[in-house]
C-alpha positions as CSV (number, residue, x, y, z in Angstrom):
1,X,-35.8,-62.6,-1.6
2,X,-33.2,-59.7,-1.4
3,X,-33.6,-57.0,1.2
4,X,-33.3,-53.8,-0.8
5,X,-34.2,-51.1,1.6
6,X,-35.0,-51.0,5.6
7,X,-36.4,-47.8,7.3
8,X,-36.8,-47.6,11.2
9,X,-39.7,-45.2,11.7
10,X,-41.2,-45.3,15.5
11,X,-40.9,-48.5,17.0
12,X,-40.6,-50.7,14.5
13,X,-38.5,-51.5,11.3
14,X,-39.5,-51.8,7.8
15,X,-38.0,-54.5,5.4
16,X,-38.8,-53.8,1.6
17,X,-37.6,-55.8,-1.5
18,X,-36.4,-54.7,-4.4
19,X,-39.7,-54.1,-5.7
20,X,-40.5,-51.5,-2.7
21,X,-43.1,-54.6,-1.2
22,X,-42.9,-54.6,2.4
23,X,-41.4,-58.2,3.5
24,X,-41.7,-58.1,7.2
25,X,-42.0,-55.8,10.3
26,X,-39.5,-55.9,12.9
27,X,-39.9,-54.0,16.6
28,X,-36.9,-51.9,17.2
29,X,-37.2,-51.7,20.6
30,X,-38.3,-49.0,23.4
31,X,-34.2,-48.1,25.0
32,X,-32.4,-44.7,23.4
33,X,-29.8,-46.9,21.8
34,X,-32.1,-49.6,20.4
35,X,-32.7,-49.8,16.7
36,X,-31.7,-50.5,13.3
37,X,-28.3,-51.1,13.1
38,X,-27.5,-51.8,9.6
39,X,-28.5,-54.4,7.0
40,X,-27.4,-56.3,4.0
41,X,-29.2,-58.0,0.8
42,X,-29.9,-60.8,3.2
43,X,-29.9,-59.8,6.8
44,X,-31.2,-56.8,8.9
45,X,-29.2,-56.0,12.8
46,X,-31.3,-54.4,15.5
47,X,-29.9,-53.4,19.0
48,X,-32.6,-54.2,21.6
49,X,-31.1,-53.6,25.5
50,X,-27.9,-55.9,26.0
51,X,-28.7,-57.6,22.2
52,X,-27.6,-57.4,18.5
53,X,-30.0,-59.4,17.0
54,X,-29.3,-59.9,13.5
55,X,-32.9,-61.4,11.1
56,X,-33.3,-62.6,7.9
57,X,-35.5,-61.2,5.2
58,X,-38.5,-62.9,6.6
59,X,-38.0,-61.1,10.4
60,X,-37.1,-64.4,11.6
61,X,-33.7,-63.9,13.8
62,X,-30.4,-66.1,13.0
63,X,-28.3,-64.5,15.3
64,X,-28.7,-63.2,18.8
65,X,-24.8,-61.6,20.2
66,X,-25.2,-60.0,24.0
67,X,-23.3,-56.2,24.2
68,X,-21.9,-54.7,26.9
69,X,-23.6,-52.4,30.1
């Protein structure tokens, strides 16, 4: 599936298809700079603390890269 739209309301992130049908639910995370970071047909990147975590269309995460303090 292709990951047409992602929307970040609260804490947690939304992942819609092309179709507009919700594929998964990610939680964003409780800091000030935690969230969605940006997304692709295929991936979604959230910052949670230290972490960019980057997931694939199903929520599932692929990536994990550490930040700085």
């Amino acid at each position: 599936m292709v990951i047409a739209n992602v929307v970040q309301r609260g804490l947690f992130i939304y992942v819609y298809d092309e179709k507009s049908r919700q594929l998964c639910s990610i939680t964003a995370g409780h800091g000030p700079n935690d969230g969605l970071k940006g997304y692709s047909p295929s991936t979604v990147k959230v910052k949670r603390a230290y972490w960019t975590i980057t997931h694939n269309e199903k929520g599932r995460s692929t990536h994990q890269k550490t930040g700085q303090a």
